[in-house]
C-alpha positions in Angstrom: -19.1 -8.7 -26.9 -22.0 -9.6 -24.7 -19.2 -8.2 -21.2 -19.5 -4.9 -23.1 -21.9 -2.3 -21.7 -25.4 -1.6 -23.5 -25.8 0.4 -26.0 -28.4 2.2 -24.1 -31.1 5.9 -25.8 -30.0 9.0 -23.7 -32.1 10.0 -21.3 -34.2 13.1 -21.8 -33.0 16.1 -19.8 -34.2 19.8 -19.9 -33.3 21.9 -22.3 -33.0 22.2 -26.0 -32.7 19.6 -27.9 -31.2 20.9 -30.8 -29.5 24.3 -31.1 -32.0 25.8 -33.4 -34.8 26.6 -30.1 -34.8 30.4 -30.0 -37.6 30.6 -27.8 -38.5 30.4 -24.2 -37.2 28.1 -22.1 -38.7 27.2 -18.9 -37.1 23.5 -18.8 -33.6 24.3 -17.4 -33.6 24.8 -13.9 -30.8 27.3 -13.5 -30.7 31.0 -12.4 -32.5 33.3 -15.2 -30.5 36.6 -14.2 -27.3 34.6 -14.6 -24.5 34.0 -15.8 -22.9 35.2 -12.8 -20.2 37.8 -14.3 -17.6 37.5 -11.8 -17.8 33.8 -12.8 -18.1 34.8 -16.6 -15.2 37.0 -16.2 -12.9 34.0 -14.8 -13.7 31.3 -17.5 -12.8 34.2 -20.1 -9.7 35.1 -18.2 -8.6 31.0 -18.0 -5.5 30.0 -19.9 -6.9 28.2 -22.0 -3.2 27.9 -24.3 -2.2 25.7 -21.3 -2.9 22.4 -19.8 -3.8 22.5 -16.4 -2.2 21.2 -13.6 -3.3 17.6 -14.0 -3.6 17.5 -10.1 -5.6 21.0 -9.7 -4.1 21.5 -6.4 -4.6 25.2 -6.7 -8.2 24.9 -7.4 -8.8 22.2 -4.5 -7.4 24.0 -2.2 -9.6 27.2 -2.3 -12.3 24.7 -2.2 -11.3 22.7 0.4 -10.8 25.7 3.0 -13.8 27.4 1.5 -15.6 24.4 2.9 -13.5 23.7 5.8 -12.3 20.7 4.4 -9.0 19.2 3.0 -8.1 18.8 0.0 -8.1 15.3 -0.4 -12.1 15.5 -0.2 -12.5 17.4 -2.9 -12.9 15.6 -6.4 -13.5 17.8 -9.2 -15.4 17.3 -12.3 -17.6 18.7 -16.3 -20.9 18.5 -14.5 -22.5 16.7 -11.7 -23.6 13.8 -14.7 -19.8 12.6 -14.4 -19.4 12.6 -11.3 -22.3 10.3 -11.1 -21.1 8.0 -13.9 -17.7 7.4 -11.8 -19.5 6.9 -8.9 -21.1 4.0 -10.3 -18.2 2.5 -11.6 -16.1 3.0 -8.3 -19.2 1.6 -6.3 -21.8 0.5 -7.6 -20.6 -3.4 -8.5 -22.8 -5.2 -11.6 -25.7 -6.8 -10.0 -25.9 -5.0 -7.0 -28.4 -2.1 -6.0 -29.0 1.4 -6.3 -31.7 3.1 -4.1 -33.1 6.2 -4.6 -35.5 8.5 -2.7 -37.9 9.6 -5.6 -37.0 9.1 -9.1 -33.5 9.5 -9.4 -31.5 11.8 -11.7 -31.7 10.1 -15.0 -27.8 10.3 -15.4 -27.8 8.5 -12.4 -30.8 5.8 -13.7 -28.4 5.5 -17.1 -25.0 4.8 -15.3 -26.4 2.0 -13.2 -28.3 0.6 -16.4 -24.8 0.9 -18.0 -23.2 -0.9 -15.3 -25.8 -3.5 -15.2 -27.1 -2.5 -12.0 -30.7 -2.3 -10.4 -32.5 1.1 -9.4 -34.6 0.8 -6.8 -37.5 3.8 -5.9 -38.4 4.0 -2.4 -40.1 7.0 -0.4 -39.1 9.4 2.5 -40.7 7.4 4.9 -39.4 4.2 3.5 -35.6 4.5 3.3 -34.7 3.6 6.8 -36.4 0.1 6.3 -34.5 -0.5 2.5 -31.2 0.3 3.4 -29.9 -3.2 4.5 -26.5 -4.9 3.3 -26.5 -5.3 -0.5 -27.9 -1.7 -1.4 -24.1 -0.3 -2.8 -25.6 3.5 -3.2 -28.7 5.5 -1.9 -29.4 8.6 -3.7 -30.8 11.8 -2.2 -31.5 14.8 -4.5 -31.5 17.6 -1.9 -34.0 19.0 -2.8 -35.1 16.8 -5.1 -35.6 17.3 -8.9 -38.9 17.5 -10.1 -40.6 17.7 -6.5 -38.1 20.3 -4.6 -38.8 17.9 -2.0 -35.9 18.4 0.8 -35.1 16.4 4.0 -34.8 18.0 7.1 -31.1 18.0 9.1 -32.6 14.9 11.4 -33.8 12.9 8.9 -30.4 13.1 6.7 -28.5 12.0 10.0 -30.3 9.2 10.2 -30.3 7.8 6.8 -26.4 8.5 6.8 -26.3 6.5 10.2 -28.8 3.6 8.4 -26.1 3.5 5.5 -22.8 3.6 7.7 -24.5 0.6 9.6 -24.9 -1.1 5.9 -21.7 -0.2 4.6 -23.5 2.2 1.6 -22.2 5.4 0.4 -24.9 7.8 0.5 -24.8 10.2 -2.4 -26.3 14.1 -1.4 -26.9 15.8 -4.8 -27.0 19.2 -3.6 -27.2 20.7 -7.6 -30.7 23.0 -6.2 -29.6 23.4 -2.5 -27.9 26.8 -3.0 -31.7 28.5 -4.5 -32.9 27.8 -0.1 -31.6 28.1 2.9 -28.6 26.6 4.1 -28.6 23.5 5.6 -26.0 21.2 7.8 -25.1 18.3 5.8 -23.4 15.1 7.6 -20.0 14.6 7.3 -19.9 11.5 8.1 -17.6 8.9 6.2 -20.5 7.4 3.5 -21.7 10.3 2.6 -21.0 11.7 -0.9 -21.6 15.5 -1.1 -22.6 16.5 -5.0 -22.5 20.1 -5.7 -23.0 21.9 -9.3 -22.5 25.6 -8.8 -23.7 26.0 -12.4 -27.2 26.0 -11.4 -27.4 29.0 -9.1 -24.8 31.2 -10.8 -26.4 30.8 -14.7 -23.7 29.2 -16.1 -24.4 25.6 -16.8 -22.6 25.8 -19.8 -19.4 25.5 -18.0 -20.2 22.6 -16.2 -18.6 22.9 -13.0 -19.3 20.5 -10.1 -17.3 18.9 -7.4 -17.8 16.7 -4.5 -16.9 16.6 -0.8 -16.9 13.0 0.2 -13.8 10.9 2.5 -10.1 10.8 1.1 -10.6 7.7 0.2 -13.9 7.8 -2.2 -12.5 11.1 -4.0 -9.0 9.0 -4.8 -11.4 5.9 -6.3 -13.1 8.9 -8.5 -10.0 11.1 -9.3 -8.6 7.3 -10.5 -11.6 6.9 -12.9 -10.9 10.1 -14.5 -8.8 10.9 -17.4 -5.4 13.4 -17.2 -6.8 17.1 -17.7 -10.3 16.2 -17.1 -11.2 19.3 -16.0 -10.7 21.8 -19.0 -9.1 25.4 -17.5 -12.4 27.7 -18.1 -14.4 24.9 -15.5 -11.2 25.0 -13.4 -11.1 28.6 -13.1 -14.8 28.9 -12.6 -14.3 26.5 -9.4 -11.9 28.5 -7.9 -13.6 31.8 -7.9 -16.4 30.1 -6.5 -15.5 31.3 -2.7 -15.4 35.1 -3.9 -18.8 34.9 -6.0 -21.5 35.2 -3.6 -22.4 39.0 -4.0 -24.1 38.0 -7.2 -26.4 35.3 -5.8 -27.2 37.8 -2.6 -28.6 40.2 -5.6 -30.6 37.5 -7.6 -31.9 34.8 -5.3 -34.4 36.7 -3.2 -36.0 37.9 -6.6 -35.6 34.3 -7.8 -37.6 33.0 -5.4 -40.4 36.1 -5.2 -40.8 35.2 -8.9 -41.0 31.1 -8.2 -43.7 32.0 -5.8 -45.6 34.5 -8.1 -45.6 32.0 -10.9 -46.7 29.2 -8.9 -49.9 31.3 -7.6 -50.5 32.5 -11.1 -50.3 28.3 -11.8 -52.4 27.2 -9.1 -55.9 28.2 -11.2 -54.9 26.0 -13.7 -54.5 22.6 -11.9 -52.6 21.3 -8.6 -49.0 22.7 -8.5 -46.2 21.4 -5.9 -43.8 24.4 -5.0 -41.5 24.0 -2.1 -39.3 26.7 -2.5 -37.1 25.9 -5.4 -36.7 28.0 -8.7 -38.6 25.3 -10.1 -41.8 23.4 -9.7 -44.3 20.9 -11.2 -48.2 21.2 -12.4 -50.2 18.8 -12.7 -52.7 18.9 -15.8 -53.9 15.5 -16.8 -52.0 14.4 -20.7 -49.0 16.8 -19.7 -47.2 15.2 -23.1 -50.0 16.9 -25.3 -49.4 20.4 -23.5 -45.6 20.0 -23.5 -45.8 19.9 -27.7 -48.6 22.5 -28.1 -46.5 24.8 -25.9 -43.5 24.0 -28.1 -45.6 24.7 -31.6 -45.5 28.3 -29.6 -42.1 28.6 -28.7 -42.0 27.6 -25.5 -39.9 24.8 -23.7 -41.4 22.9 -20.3 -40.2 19.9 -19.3 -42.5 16.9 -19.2 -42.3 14.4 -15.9 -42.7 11.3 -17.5 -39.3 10.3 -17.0 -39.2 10.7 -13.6 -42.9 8.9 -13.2 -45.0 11.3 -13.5 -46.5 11.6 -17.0 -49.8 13.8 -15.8 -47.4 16.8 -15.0 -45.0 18.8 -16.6 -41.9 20.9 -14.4 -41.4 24.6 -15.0 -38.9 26.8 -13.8 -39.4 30.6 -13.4 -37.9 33.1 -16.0 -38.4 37.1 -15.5 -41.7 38.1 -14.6 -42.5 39.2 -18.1 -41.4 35.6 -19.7 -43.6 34.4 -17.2 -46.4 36.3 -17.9 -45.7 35.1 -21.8 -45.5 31.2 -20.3 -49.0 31.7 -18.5 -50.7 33.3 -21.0 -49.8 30.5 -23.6 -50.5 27.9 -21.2 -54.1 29.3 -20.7 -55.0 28.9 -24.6 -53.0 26.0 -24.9 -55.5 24.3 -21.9 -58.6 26.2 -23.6 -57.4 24.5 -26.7 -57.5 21.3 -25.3 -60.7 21.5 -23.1 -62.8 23.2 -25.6 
């Protein structure tokens, strides 16, 4: 018994907890004018009386030449959170080391623990010093989740050179990547591209993710996986990805004038971090006391303890009207609190 992984809590994510929340929800960092109805439109369509082509040739391949790859680096998957799990299991041997830039994504954190594994936190300007042989994985949430912190082109060149020198796989979470501007990812052989469409397109119910990484790594991860692991909604949702954009050219740039009008409507209230993202933190001292008294009103924020930082609580925008609702509530919560 004692080979056996441990029986180890979840770890808290945004989101409702139950399915009884009916009100607000400003923990879930995905796009509020979603779901996406091309997208929508192709999970309802799916055949869904049929088992998939175990392989998902069809659906690699319209990936792989959307990305101008080839189809034996594409691995699909339900949500970034497995892909994560089997790349801990491929790569990440017991004992060994997991770095990550920030606090990593607590999927991440709970594979590793499962696994038996250390998680190591280091910083931006750390990194190039920690990644030595023995560090199996270095994770990189691009932008990172709570912070929206993002690397610059440079910098992700080098710590993908650092790791190819150490013999680590480099794992890119790209999950809040598609909310900014594009950016050049290397494609170089240790690096493990994560993507999870969900996000941007409103539809993280369906769960669809992916990643781009060498032949090699995406056979290890499509090993790990069971037949049909992908059920045919998520599979069709993947392949219309490439003909889907029209609705994020029509929501992001209002996205992000909302992010930016929340976070100046924030600032009074106490120091917020905003680098872009549809999300962003604020920090107000006992962040676990506002989180309930928010709740009590219907209203969901996500608290940062988890990630390290208990004096701030990580809210992503809704429409400006919600958001109105989410400030107002927050002011007499905080008057509440301060007298």
């Amino acid at each position: 018994m004692s080979e056996l992984p441990p029986l180890l809590p979840r770890f808290p994510h945004g989101g409702p907890t139950s399915g009884a929340f009916k009100g607000l929800d400003f923990s879930v960092n995905a796009n509020p004018y979603g779901p996406n109805p091309a997208l929508l439109r192709a999970l309802r369509e799916a055949d869904h009386a049929h088992y998939p082509d175990p392989a998902y040739r069809a659906v690699k391949e319209r990936l792989a030449v959307w990305h101008g790859v080839s189809p034996s680096e594409v691995g699909l998957a339900v949500g970034a959170s497995d892909l994560l799990h089997r790349i801990v299991r491929a790569f990440l041997p017991v004992a060994s080391t997991l770095l990550s830039i920030h606090a990593p994504f607590g999927e991440l954190a709970r594979a590793a623990a499962l696994n038996r594994a250390e998680v190591r936190v280091t910083t931006p300007e750390a990194v190039l010093n920690d990644v030595r042989p023995g560090v199996a994985l270095v994770y990189v949430g691009h932008p990172h989740n709570p912070t929206g912190h993002r690397h610059s082109e440079l910098e992700l060149e080098a710590l993908a050179a650092a790791c190819q020198s150490a013999g680590t796989l480099l794992i890119v979470d790209e999950a809040y990547a598609p909310f900014l501007p594009a950016s050049s990812i290397p494609r170089t052989a240790p690096v493990i591209r994560l993507l999870s469409p969900g996000k941007v397109h409103g539809l993280v119910g369906a769960r669809p993710a992916y990643a781009l990484a060498a032949p090699e790594v995406v056979a290890r991860l499509d090993n790990l996986a069971p037949a049909w692991h992908v059920p045919a909604g998520t599979a069709a949702v993947l392949a219309a990805l490439p003909e889907s954009g029209d609705f994020l050219e029509q929501t992001l740039p209002r996205v992000r004038q909302e992010a930016e009008a929340l976070a100046a409507a924030l600032r009074p209230l106490g120091p917020v971090e905003h680098h872009g993202t549809p999300y962003l933190t604020l920090e107000l001292g006992d962040a676990a006391t506002v989180t309930a008294k928010l709740l009590k009103l219907g209203i969901r924020v996500r608290d940062c303890a988890s990630y390290g930082l208990p004096e701030r609580i990580r809210i992503s925008t809704r429409r400006p009207q919600e958001n109105a609702r989410l400030i107002q509530a927050l002011k007499a919560v905080l008057e509440d609190i301060h007298g």
